[in-house]
C-alpha positions as CSV (number, residue, x, y, z in Angstrom):
1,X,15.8,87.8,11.8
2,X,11.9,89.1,12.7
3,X,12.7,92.3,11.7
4,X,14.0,90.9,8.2
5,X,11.1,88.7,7.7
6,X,8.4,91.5,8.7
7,X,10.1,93.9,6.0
8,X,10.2,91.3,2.9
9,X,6.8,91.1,3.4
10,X,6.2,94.9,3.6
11,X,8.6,94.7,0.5
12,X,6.7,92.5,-1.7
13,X,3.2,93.9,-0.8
14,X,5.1,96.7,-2.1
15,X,5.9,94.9,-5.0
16,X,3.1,92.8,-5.5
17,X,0.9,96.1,-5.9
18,X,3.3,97.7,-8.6
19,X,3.5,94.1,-10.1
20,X,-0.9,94.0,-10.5
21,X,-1.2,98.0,-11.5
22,X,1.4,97.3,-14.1
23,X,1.9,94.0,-15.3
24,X,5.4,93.9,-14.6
25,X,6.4,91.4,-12.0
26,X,7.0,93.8,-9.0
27,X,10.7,93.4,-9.1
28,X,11.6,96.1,-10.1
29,X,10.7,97.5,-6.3
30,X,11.8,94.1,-4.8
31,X,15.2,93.2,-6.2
32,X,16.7,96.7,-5.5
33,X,15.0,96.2,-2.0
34,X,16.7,92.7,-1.4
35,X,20.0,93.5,-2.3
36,X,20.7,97.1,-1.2
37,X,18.4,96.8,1.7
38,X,18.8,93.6,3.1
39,X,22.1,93.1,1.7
40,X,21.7,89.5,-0.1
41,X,23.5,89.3,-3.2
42,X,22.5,90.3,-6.6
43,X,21.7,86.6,-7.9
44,X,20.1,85.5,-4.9
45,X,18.3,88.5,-4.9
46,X,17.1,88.1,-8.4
47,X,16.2,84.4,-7.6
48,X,13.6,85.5,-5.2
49,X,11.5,87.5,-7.3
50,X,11.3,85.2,-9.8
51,X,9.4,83.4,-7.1
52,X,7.6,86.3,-6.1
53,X,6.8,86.6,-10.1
54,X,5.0,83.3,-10.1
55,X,2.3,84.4,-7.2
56,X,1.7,88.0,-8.9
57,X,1.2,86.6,-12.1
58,X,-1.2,83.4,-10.4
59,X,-3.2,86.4,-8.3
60,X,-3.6,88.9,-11.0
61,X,-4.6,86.3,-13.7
62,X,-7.3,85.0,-11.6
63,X,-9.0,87.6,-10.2
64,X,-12.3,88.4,-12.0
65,X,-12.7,91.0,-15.1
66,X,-8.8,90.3,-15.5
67,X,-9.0,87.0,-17.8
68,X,-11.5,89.1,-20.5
69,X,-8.6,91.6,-20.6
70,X,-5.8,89.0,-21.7
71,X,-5.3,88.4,-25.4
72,X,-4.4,84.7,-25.2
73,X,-3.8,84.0,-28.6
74,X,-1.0,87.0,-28.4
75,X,0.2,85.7,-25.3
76,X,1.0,82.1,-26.1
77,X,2.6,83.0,-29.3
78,X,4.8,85.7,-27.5
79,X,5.6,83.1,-25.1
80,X,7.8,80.7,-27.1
81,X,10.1,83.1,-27.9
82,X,10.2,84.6,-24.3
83,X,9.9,80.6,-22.8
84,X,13.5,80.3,-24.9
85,X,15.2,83.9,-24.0
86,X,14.7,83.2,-20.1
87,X,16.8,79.7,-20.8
88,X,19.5,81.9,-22.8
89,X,19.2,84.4,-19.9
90,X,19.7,81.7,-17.4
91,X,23.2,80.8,-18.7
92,X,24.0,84.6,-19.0
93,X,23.2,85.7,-15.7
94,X,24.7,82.5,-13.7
95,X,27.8,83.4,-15.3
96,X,27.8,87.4,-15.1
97,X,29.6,89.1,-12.0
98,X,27.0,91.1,-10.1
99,X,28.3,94.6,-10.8
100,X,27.5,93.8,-14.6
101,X,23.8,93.2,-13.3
102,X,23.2,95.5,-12.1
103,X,24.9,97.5,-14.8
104,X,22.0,95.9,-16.9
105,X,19.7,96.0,-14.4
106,X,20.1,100.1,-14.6
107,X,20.6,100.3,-18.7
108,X,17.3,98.1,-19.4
109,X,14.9,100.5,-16.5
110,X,16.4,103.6,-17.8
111,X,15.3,102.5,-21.4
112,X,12.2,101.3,-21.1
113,X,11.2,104.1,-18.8
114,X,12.0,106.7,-21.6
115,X,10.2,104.9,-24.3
116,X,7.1,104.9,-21.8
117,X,7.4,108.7,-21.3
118,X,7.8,109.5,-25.2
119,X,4.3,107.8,-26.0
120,X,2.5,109.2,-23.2
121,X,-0.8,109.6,-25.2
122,X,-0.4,106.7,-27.4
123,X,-4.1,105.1,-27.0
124,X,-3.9,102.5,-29.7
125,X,-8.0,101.8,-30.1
126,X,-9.9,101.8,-32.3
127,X,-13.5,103.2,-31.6
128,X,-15.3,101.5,-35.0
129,X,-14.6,98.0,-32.9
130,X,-16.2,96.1,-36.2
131,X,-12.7,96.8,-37.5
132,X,-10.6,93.8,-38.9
133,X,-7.8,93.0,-35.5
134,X,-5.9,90.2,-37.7
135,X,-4.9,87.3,-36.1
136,X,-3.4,88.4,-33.2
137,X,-5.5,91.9,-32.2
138,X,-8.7,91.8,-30.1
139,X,-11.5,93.3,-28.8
140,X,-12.5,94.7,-25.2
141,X,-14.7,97.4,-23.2
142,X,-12.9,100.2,-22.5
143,X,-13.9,102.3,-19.3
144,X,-12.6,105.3,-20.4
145,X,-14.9,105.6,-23.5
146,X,-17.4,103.4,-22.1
147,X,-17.6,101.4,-25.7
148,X,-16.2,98.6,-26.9
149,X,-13.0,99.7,-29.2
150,X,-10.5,96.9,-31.1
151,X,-6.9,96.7,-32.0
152,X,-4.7,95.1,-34.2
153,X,-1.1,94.3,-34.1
154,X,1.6,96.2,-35.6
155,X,5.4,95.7,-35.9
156,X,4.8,92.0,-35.8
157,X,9.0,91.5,-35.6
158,X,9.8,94.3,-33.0
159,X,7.0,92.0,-30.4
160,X,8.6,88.4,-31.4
161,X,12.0,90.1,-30.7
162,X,11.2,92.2,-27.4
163,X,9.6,89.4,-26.3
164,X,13.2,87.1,-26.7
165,X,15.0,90.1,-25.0
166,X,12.2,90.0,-22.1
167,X,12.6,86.7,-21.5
168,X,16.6,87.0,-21.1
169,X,15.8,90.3,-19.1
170,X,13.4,88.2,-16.5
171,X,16.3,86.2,-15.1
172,X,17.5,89.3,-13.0
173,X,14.3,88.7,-11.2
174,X,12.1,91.6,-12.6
175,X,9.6,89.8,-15.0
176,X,9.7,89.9,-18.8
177,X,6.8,92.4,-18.3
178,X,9.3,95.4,-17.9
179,X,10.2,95.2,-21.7
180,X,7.5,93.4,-22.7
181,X,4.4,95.9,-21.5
182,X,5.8,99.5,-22.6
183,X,7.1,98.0,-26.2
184,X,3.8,96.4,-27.1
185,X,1.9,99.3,-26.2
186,X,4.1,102.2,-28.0
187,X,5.5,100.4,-30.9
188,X,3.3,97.1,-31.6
189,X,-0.3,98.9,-31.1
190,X,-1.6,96.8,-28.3
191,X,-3.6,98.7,-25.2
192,X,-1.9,99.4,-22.1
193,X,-4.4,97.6,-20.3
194,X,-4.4,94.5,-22.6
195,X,-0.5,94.7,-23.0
196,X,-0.4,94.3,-18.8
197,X,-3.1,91.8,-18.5
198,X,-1.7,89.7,-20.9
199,X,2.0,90.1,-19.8
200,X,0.6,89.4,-16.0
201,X,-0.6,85.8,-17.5
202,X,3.0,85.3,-19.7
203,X,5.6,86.0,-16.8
204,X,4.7,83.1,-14.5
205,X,5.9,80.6,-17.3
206,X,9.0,82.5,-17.7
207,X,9.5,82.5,-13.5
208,X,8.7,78.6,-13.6
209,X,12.0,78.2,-16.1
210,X,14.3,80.0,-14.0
211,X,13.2,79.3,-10.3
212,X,13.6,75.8,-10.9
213,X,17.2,76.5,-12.1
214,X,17.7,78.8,-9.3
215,X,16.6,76.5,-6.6
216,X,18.6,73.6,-8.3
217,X,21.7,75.8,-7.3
218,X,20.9,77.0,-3.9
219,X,20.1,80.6,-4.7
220,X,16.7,80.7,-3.4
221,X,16.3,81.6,0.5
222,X,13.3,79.1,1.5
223,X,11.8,81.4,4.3
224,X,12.9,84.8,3.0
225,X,11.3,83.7,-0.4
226,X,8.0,82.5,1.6
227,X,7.7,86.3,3.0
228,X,8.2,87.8,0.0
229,X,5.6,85.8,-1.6
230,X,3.3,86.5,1.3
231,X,3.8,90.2,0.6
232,X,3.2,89.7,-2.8
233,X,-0.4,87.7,-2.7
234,X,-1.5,90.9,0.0
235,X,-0.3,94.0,-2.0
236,X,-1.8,92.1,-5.9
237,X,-5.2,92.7,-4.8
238,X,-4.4,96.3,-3.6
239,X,-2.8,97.3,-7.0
240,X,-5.8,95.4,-8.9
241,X,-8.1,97.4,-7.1
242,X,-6.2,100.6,-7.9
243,X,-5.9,99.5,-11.4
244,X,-9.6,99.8,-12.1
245,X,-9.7,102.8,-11.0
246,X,-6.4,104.2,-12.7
247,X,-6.4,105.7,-16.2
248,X,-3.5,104.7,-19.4
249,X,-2.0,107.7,-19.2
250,X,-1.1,107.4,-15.3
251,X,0.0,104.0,-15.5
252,X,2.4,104.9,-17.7
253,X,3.6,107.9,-15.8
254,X,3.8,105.4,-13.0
255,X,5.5,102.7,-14.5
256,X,8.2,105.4,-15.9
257,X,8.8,106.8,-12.5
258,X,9.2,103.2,-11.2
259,X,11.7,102.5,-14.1
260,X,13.5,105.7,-13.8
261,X,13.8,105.5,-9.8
262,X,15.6,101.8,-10.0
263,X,18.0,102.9,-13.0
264,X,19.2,105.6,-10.7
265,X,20.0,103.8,-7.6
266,X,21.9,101.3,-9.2
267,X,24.1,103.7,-11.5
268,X,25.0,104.6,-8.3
269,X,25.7,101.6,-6.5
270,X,27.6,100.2,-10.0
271,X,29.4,103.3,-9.8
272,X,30.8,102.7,-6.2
């Protein structure tokens, strides 16, 4: 039982560091982990990251220089419509057998790590930043240039629909950031920097939805979800750190590897 404990929280410092470097929850390192590794099943698996999305999301939002990256108008209007995919999600995935998760699980990484490495030099910024953003772009300092750049926008219906489809996605315990970061930022013209500060902030809502579901049906492990989340609060301030230091284009590459790793070891395991 040590042993166990003492790995979920290697785990999700694992995962709480790929969850602040990329805005995307950290689950996709920790379900995989939790189900092949320790051998709980898919759903309860699932139900503890959502838990573990909650303290990412908390961490990462808080920690200084974070907040001025965060495009709140964006986020709170992307939000309903994630807020009411994660409820549809909720009915989907209590009633899905766990080979079709992790079927999906697979299909949705493998997808969103190809769109990543397509538009690897996709900057979306501005450098005149006295630009018109609309109603939803922004401004912010960009280290890389040094100057402070803008961005609007785009695709307004491909962001209020990927963010549905995240927030159905986030029930299997990965974060709606895993569709949500890599869409905004190669189709919809938002920063990758913005798009994962501001989809660090979004997630937690989501997780609040579904843990609460989750816990109502006995799928959360109380002590296995309190290591996991220990993990998590330890390895977010690691991956903030290296995010500071990290530029776009490696984030992306990152992220993509990520994806493309998870996809793989459950086409296997589906295909057992």
């Amino acid at each position: 039982m040590l042993a166990t404990v003492v790995s979920i929280i290697f785990a999700g410092c694992v995962a709480g560091a790929l969850g602040a470097l990329l805005g995307i929850g950290g689950g996709v390192f920790l379900v995989p982990f939790l189900n092949l590794v320790v051998g709980l099943d898919f759903k309860t698996a699932s139900a503890i990251s959502l838990v573990t999305v909650i303290a990412t999301s908390s961490v990462t939002s808080a920690t200084p220089g974070r907040l001025e990256l965060v495009n709140l108008r964006l986020g709170m209007v992307l939000e309903i419509f994630t807020t009411s995919g994660g409820l549809i999600g909720l009915v989907l995935v209590y009633r899905a057998a766990d080979p079709t998760l992790q079927r999906l699980f697979a299909v949705v990484m493998a997808v969103v790590a190809i769109v990543m490495l397509s538009r690897l030099h996709r900057r979306n910024i501005h450098r005149d930043s006295s630009i018109d953003t609309g109603v939803l772009g922004g401004r912010y300092h960009d280290p890389e240039t040094g100057a402070e750049v803008a961005y609007r926008l785009r695709r307004w219906p491909v962001a209020f629909g990927i963010s549905l489809l995240a927030g159905i996605v986030s029930m299997l315990g990965i974060g709606g950031g895993v569709l949500k970061v890599p869409v905004l930022n190669a189709w919809c013209g938002v920063p990758m920097r913005i798009a994962a500060a501001t989809s660090a902030l979004m997630i937690a809502a989501t997780a609040v939805v579904g843990s609460i579901s989750n816990f109502a049906r006995g799928d959360i492990v109380p002590h296995l979800a309190a290591s996991a989340v220990l993990g998590v609060l330890a390895g977010s301030k690691l991956g903030f750190a290296m995010a500071a230091r990290s530029n776009a284009r490696a984030l992306k590459i990152l992220m993509a590897c990520v994806l493309l790793a998870g996809a793989i070891v459950y086409v296997w395991v589906a295909g057992r």
